[in-house]
Backbone of each chain as nested JSON, in Angstrom:
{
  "chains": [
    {"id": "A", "residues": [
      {"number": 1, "name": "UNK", "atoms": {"N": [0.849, -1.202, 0.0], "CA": [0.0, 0.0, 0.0], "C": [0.877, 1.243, 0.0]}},
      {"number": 2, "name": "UNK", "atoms": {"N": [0.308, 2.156, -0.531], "CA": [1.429, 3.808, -1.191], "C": [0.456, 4.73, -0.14]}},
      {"number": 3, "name": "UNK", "atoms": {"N": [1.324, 5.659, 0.044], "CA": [0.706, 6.662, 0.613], "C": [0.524, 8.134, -0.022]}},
      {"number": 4, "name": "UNK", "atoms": {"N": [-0.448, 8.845, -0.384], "CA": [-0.426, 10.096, -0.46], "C": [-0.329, 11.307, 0.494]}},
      {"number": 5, "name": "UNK", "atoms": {"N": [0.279, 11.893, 1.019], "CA": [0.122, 12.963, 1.811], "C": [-0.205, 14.328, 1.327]}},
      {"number": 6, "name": "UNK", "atoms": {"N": [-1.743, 14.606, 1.381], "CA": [-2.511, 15.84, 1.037], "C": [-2.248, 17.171, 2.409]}},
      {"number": 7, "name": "UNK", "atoms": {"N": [-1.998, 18.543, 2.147], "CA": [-1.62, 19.417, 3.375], "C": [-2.677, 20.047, 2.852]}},
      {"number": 8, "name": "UNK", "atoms": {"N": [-3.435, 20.957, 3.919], "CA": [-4.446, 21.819, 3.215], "C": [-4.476, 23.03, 4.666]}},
      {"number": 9, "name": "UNK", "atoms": {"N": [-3.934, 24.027, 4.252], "CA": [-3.712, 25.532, 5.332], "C": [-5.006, 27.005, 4.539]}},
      {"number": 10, "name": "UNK", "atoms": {"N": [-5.018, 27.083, 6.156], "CA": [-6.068, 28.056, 5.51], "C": [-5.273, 29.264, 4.851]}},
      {"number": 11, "name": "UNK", "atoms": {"N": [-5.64, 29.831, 4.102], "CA": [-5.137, 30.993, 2.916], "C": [-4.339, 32.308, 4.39]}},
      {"number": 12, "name": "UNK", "atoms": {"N": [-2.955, 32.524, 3.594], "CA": [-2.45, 33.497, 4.575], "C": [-3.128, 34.792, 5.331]}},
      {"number": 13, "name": "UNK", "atoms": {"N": [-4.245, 35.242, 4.121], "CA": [-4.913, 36.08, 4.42], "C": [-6.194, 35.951, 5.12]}},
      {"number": 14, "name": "UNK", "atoms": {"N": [-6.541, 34.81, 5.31], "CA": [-7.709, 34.426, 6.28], "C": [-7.537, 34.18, 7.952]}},
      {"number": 15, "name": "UNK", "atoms": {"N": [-8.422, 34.788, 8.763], "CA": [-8.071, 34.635, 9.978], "C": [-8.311, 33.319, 10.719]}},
      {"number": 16, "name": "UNK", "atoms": {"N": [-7.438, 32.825, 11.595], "CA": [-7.253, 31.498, 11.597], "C": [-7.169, 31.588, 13.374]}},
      {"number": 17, "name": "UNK", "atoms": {"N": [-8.789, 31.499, 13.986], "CA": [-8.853, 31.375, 15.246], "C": [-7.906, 30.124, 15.978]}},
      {"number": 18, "name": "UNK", "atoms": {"N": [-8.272, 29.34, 15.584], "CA": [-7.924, 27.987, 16.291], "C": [-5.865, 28.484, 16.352]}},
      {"number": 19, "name": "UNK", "atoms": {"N": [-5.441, 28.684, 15.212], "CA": [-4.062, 28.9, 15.376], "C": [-3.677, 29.741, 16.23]}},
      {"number": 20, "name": "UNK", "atoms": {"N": [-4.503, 31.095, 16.251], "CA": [-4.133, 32.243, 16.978], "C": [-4.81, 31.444, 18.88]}},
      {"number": 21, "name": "UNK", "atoms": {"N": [-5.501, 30.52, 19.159], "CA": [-5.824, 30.29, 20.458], "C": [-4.561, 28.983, 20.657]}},
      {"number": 22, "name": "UNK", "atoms": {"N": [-3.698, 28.747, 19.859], "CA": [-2.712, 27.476, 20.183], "C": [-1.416, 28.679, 20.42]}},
      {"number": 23, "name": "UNK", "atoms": {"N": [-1.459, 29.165, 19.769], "CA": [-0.424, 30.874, 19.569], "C": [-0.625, 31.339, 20.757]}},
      {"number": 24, "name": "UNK", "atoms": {"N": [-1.653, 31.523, 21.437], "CA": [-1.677, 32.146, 22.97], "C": [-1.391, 31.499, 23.915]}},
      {"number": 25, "name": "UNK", "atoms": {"N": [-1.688, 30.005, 23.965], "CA": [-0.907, 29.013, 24.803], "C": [-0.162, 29.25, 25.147]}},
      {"number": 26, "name": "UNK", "atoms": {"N": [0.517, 28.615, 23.804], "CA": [2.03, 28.347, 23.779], "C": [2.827, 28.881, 24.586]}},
      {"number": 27, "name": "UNK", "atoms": {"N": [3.035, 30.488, 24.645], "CA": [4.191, 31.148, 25.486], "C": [3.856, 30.719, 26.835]}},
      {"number": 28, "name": "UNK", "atoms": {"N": [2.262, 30.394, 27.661], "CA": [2.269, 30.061, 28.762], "C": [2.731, 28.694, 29.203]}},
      {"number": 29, "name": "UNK", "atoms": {"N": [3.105, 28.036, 28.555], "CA": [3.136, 26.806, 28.764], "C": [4.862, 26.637, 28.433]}},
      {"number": 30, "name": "UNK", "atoms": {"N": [5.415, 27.263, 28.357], "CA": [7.045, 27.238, 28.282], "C": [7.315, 27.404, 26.942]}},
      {"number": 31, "name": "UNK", "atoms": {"N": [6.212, 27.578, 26.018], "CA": [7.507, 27.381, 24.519], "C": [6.971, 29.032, 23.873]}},
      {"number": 32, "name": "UNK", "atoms": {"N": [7.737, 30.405, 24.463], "CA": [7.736, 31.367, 24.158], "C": [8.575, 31.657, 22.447]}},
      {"number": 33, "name": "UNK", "atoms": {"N": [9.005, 30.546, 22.233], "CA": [9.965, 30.517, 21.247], "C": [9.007, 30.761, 20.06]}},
      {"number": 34, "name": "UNK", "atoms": {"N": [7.46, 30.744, 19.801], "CA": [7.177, 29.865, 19.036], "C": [5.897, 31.181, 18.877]}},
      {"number": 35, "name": "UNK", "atoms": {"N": [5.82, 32.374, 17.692], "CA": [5.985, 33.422, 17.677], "C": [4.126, 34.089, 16.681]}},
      {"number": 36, "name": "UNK", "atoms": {"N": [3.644, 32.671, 16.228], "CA": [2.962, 32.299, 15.545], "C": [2.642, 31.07, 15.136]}},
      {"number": 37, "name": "UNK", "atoms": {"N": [1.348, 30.962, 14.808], "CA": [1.104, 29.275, 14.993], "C": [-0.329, 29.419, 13.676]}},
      {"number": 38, "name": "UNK", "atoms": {"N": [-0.162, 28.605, 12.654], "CA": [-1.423, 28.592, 11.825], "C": [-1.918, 26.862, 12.262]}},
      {"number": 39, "name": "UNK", "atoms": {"N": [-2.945, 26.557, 11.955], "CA": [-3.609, 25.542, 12.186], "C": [-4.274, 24.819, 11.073]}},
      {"number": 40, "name": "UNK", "atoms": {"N": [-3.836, 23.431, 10.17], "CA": [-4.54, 23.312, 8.668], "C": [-4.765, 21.734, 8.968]}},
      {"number": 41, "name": "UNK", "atoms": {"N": [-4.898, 21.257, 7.829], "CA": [-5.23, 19.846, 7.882], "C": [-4.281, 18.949, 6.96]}},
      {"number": 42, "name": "UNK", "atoms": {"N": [-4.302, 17.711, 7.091], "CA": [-3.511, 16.549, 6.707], "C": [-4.209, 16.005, 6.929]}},
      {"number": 43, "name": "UNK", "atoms": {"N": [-4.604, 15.422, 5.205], "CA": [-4.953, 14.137, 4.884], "C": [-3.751, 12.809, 4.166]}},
      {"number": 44, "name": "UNK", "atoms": {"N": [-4.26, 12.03, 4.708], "CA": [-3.411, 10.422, 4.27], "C": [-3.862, 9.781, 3.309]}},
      {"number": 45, "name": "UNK", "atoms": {"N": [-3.755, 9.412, 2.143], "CA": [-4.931, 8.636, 0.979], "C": [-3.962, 7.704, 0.597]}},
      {"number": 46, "name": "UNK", "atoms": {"N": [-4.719, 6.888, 0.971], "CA": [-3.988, 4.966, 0.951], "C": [-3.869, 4.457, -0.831]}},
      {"number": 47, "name": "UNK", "atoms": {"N": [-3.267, 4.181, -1.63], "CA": [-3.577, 3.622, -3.011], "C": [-3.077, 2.047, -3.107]}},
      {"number": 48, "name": "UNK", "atoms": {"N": [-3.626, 1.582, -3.231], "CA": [-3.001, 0.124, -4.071], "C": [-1.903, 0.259, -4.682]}},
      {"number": 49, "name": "UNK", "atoms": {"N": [-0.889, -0.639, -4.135], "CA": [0.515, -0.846, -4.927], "C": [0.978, 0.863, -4.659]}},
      {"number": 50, "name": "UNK", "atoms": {"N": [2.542, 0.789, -5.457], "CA": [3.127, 2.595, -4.717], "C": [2.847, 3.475, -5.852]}},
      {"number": 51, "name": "UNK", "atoms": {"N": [2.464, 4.356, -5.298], "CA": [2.121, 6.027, -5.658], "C": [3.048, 5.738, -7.045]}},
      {"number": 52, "name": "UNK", "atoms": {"N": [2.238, 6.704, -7.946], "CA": [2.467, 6.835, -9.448], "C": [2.005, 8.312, -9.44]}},
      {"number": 53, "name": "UNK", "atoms": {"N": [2.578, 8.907, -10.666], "CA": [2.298, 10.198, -10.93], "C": [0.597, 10.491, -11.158]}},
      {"number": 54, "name": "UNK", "atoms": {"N": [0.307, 9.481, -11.159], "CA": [-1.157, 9.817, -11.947], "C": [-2.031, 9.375, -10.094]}},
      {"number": 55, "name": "UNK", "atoms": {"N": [-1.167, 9.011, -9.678], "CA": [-2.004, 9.024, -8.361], "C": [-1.598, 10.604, -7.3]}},
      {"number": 56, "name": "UNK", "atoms": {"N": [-0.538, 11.396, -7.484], "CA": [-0.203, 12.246, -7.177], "C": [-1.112, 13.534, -7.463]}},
      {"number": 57, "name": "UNK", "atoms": {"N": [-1.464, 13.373, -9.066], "CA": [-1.964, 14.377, -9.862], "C": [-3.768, 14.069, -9.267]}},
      {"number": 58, "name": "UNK", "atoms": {"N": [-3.921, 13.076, -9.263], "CA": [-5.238, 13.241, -8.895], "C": [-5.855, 13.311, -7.232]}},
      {"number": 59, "name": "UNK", "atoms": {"N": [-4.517, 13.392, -6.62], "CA": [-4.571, 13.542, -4.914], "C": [-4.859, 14.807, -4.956]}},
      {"number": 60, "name": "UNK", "atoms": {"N": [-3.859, 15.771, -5.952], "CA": [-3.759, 17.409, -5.933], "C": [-5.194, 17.74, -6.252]}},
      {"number": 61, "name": "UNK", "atoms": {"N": [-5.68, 17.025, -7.185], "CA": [-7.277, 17.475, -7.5], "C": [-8.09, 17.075, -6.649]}},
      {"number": 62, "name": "UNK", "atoms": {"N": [-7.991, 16.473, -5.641], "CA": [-9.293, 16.168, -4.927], "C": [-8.925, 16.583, -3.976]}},
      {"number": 63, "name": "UNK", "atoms": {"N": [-7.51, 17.363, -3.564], "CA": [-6.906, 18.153, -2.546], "C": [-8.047, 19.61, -3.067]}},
      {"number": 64, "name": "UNK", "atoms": {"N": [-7.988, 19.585, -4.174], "CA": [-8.556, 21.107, -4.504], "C": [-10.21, 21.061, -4.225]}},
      {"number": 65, "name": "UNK", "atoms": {"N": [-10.6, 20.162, -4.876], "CA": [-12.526, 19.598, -5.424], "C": [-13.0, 19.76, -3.996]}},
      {"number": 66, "name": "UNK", "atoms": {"N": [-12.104, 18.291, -3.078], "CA": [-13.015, 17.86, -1.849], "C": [-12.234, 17.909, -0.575]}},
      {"number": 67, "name": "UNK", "atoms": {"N": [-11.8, 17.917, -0.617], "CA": [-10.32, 18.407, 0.751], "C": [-10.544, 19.947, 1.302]}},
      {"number": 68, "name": "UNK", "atoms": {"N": [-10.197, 20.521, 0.667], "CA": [-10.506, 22.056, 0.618], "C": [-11.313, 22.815, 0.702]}},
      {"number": 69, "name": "UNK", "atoms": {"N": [-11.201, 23.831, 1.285], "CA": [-12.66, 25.083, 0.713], "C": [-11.757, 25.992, 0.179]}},
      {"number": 70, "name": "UNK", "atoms": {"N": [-12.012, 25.707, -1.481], "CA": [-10.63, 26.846, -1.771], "C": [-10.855, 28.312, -1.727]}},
      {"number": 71, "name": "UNK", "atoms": {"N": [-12.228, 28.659, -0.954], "CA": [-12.33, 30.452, -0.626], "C": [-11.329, 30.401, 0.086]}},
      {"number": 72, "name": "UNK", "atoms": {"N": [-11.085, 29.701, 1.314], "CA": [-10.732, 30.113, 2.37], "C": [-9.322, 29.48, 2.837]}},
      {"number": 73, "name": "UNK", "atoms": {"N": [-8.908, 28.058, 2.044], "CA": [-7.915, 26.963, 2.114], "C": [-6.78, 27.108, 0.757]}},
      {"number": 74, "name": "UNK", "atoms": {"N": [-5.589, 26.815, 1.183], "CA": [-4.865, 26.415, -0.129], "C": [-4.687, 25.312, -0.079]}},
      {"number": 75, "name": "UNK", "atoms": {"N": [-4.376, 24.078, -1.161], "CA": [-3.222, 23.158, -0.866], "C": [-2.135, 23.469, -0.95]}},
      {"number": 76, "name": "UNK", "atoms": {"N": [-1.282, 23.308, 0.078], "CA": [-0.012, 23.535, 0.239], "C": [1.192, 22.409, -0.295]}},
      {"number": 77, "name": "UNK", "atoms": {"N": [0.649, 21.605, -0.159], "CA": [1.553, 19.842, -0.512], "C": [1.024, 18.926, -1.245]}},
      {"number": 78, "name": "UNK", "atoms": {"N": [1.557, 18.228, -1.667], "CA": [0.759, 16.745, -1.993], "C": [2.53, 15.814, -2.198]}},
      {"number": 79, "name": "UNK", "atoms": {"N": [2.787, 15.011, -1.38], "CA": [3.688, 14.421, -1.592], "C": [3.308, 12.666, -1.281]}},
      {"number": 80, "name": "UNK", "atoms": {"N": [4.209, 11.885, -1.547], "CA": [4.555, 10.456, -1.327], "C": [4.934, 10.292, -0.415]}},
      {"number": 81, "name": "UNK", "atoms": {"N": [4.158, 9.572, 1.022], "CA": [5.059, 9.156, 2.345], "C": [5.496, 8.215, 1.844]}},
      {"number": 82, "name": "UNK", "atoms": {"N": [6.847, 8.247, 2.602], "CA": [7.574, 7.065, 1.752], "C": [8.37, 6.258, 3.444]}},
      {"number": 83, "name": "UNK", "atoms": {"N": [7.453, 6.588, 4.243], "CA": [7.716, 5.834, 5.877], "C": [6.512, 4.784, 5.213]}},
      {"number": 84, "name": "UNK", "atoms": {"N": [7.289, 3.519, 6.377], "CA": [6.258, 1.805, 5.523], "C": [4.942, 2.094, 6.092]}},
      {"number": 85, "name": "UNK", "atoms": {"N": [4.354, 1.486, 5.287], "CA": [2.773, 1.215, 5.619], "C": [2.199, -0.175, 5.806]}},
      {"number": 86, "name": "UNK", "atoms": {"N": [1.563, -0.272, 6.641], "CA": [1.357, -1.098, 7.119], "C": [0.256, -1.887, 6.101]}},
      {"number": 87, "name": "UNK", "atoms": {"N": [0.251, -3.028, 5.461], "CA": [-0.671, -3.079, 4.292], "C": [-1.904, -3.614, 5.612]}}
    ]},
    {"id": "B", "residues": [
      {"number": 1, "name": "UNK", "atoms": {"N": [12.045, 35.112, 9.11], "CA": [11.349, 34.046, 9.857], "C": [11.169, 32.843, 9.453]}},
      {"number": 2, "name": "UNK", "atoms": {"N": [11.67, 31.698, 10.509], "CA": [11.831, 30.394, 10.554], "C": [9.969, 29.581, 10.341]}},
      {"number": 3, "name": "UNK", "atoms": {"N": [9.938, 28.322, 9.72], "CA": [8.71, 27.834, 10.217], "C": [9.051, 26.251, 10.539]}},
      {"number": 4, "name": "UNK", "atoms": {"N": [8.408, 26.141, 11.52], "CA": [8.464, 24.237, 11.777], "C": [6.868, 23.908, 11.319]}},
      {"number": 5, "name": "UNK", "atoms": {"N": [7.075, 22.648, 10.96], "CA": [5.792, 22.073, 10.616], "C": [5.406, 20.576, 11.647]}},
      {"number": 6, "name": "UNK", "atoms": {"N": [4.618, 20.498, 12.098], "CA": [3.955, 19.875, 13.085], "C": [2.963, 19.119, 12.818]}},
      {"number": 7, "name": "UNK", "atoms": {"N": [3.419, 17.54, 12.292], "CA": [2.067, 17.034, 11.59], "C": [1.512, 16.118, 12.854]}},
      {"number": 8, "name": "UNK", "atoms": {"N": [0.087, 15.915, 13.276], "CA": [-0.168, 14.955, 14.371], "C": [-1.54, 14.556, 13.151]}},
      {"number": 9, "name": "UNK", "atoms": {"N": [-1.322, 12.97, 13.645], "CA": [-2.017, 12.493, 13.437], "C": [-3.226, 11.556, 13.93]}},
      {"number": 10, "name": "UNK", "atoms": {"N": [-4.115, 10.738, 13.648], "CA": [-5.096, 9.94, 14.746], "C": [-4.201, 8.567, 14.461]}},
      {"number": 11, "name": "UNK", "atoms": {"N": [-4.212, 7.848, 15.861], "CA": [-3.288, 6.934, 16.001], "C": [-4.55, 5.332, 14.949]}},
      {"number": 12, "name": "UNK", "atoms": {"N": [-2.87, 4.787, 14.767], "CA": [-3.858, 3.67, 13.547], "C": [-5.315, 3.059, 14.005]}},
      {"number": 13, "name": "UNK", "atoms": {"N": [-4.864, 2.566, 15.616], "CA": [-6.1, 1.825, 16.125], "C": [-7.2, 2.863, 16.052]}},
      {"number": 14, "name": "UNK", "atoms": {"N": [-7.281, 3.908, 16.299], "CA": [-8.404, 4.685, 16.619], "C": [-9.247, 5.402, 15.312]}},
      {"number": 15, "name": "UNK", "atoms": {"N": [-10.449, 4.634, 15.07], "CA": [-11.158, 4.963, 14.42], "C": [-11.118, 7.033, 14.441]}},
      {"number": 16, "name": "UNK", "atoms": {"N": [-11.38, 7.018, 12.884], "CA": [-11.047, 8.434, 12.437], "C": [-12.585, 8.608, 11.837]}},
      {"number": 17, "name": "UNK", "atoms": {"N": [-13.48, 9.044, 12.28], "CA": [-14.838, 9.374, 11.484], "C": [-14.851, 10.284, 10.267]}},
      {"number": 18, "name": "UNK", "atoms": {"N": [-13.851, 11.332, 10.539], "CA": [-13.89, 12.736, 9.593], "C": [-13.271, 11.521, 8.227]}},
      {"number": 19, "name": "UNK", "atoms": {"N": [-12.263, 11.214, 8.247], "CA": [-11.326, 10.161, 7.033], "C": [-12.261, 9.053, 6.448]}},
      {"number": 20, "name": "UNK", "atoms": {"N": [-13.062, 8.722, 7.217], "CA": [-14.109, 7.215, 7.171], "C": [-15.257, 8.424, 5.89]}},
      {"number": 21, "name": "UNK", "atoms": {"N": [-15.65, 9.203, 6.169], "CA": [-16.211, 9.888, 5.418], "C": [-16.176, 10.834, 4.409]}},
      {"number": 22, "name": "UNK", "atoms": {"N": [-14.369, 10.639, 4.299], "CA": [-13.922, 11.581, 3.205], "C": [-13.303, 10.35, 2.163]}},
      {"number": 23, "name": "UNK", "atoms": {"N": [-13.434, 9.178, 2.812], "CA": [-13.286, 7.818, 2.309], "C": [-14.235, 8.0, 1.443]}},
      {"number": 24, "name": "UNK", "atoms": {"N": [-15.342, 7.852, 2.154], "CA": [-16.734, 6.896, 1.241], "C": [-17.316, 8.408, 0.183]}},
      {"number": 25, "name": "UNK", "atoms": {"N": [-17.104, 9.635, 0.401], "CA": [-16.988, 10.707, -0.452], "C": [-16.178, 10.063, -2.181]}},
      {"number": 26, "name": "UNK", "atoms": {"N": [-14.883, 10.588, -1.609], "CA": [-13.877, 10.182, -2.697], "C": [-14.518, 9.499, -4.169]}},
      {"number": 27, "name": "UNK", "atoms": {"N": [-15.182, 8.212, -3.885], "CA": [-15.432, 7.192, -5.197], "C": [-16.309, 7.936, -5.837]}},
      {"number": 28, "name": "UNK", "atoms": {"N": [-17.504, 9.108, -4.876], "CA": [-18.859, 9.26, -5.801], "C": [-18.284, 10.175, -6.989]}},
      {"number": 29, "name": "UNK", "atoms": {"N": [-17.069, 10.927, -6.347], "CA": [-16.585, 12.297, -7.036], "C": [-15.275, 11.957, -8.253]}},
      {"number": 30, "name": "UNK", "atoms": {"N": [-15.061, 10.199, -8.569], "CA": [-14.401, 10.395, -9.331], "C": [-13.072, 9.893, -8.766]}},
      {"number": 31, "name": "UNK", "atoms": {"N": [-12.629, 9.83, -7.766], "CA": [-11.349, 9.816, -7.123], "C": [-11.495, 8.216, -6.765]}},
      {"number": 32, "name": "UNK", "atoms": {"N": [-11.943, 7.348, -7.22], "CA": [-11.969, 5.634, -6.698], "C": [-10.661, 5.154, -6.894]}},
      {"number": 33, "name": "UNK", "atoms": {"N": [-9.332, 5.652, -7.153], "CA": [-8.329, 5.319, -6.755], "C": [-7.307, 5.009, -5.18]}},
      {"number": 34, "name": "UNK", "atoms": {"N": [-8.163, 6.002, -4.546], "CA": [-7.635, 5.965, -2.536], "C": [-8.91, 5.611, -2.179]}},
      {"number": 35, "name": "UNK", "atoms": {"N": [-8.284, 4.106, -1.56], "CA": [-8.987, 2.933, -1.099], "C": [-9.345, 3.462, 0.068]}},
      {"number": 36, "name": "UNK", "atoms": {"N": [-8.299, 4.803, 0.725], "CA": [-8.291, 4.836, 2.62], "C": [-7.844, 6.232, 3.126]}},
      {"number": 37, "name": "UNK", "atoms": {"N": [-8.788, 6.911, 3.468], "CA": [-8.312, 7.967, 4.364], "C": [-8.315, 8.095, 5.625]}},
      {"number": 38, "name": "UNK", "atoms": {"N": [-7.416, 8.785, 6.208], "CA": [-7.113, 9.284, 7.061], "C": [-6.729, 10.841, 7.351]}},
      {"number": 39, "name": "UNK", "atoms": {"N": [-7.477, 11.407, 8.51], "CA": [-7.159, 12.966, 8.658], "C": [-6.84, 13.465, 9.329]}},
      {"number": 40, "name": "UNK", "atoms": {"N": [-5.888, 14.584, 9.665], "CA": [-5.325, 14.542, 11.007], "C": [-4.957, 16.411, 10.717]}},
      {"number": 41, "name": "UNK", "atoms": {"N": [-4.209, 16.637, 11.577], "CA": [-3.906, 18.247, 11.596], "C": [-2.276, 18.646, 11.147]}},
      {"number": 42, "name": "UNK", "atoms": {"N": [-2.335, 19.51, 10.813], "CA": [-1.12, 19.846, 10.512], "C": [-0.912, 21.404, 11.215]}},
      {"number": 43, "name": "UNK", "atoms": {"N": [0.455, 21.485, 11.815], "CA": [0.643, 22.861, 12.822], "C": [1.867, 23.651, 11.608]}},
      {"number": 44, "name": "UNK", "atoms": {"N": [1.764, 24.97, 11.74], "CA": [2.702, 25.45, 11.383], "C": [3.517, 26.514, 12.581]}},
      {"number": 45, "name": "UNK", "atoms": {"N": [4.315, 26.572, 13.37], "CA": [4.685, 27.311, 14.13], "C": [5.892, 28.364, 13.727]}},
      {"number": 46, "name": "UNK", "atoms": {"N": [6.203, 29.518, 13.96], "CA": [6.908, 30.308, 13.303], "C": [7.753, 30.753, 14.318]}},
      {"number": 47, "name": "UNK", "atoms": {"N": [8.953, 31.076, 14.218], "CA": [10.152, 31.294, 15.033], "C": [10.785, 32.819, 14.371]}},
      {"number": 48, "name": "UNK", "atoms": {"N": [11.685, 33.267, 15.252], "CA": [12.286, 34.55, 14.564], "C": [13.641, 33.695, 14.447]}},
      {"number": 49, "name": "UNK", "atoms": {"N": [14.0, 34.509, 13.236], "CA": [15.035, 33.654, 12.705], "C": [15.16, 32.368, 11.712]}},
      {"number": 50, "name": "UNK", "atoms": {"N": [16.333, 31.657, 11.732], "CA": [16.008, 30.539, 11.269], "C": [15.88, 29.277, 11.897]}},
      {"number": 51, "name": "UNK", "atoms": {"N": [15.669, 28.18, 11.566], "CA": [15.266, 27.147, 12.274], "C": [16.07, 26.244, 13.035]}},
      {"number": 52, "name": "UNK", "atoms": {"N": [16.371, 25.938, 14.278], "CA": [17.194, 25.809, 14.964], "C": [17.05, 24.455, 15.467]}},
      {"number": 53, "name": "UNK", "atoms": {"N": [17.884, 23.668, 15.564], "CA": [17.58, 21.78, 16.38], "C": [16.651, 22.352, 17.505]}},
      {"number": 54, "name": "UNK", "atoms": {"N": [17.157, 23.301, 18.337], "CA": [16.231, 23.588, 19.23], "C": [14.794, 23.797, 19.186]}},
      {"number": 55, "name": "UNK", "atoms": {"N": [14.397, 24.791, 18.34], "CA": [13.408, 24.759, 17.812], "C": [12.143, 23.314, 17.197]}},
      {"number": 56, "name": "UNK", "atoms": {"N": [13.022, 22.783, 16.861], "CA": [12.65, 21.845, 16.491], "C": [12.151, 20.776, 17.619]}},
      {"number": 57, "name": "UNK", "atoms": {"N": [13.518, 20.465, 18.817], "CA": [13.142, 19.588, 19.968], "C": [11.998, 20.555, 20.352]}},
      {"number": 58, "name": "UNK", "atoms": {"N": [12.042, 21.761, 20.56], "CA": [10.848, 22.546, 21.539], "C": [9.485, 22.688, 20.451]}},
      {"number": 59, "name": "UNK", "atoms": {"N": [9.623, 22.344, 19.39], "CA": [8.199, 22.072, 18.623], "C": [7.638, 20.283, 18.707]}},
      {"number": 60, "name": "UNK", "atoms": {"N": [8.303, 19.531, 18.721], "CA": [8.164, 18.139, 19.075], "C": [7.803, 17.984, 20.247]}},
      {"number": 61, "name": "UNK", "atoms": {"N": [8.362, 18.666, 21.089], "CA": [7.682, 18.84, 22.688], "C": [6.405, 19.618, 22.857]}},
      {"number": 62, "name": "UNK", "atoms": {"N": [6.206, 20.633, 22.228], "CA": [4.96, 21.17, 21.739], "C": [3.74, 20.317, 21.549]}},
      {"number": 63, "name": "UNK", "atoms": {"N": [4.209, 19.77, 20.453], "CA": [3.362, 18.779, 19.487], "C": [3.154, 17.897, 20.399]}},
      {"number": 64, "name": "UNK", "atoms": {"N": [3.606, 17.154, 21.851], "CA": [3.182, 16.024, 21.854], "C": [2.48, 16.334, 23.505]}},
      {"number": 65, "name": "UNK", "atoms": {"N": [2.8, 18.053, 23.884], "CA": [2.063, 18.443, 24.98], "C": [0.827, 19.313, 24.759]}},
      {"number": 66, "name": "UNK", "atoms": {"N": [0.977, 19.562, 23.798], "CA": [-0.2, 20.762, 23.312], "C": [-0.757, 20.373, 22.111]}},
      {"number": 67, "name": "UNK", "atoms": {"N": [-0.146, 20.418, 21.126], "CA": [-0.961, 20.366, 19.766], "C": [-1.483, 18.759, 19.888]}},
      {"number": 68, "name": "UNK", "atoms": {"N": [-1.558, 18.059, 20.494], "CA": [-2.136, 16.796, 20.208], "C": [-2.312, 15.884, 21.609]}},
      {"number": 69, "name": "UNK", "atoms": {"N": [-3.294, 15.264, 21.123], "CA": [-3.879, 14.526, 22.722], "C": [-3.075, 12.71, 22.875]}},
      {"number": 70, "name": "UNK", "atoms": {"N": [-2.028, 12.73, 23.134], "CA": [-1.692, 11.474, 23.332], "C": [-2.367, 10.007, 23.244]}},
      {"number": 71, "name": "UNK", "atoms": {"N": [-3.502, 10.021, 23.87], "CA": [-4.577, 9.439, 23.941], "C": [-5.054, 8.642, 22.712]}},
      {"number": 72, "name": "UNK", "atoms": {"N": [-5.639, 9.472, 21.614], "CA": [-5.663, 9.281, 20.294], "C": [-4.504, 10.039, 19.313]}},
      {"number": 73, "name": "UNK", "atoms": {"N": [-4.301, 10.677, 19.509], "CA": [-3.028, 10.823, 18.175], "C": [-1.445, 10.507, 18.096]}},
      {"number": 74, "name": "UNK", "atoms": {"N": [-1.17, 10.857, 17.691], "CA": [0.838, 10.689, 17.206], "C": [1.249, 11.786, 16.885]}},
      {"number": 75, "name": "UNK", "atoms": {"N": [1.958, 12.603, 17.18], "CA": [3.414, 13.326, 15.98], "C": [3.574, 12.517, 15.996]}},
      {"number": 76, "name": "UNK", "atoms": {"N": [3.358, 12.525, 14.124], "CA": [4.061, 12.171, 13.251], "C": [5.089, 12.558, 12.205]}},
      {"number": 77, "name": "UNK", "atoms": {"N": [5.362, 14.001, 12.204], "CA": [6.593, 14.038, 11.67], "C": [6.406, 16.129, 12.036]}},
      {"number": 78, "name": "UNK", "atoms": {"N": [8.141, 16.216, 11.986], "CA": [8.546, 17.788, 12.701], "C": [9.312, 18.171, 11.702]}},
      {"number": 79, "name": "UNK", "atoms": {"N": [9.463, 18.862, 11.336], "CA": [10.361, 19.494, 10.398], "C": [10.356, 20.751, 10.14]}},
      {"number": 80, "name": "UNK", "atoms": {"N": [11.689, 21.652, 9.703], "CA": [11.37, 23.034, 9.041], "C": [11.142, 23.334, 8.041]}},
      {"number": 81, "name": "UNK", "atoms": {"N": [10.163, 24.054, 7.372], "CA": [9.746, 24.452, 6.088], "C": [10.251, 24.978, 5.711]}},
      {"number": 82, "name": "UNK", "atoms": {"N": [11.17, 24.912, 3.987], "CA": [11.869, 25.388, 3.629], "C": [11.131, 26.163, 2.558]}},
      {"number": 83, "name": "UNK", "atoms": {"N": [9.621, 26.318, 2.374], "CA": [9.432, 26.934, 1.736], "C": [9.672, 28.667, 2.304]}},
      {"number": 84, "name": "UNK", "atoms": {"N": [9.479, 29.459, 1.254], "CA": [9.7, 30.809, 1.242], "C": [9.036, 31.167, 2.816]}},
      {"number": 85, "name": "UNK", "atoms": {"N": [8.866, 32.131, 3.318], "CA": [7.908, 32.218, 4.134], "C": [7.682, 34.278, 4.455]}},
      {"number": 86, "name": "UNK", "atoms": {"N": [6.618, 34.866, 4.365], "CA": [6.589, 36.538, 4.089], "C": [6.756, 36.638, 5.713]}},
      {"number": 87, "name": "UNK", "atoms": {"N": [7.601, 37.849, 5.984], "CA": [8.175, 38.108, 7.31], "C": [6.845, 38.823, 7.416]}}
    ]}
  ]
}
């Protein structure tokens, strides 16, 4: 089994509560280091046998179609995990 | 400005409802190639500067005290983004 790894972040210009309430944590909790925080999603899409270009190309499109709200989301990634999977 | 990326995910045993339903989505829309999803979050945290081992141990420590509930999820992978990033 192949893995796709889909990233999907909300658009730089959109306000991103959940990040900005992990962003306020943070400094209380010891990691002041850490100056900004956005909050997006990762999806995993399992394929039969290993990832091919044509399984890449159509991860990116359904990263865009059904993954996404592309008002408000970009895809940022679409790569090949290439850590084993467990069939 | 530095960024680490912070992927957590839902651990294998633990049923994922949001993925179970972006599963059974997928085939109606065309995409019947990914047999299996899975969904999980992805963090982006931002540092001044550039990205430092430190940074990195103190975002992994992050990730596995804050951004994610032990319980059900994993970091699963930390890294710095080498994409561009607007100061």
């Amino acid at each position: 089994m192949g893995r796709v790894v889909v990233d999907v972040m909300p658009k730089p210009e959109i306000l991103d509560p959940q990040g900005k309430a992990v962003a306020g944590s943070l400094p209380r909790l010891g990691f002041g280091q850490f100056v900004g925080v956005r909050q997006g999603k990762r999806f995993e899409l399992e394929v039969e046998g290993d990832v091919t270009q044509e399984h890449l190309d159509a991860a990116r499109e359904a990263g865009v179609q059904v993954l996404s709200n592309p008002v408000i989301e970009d895809v940022v990634a679409v790569y090949a995990d290439t850590a084993a999977v467990q069939a």
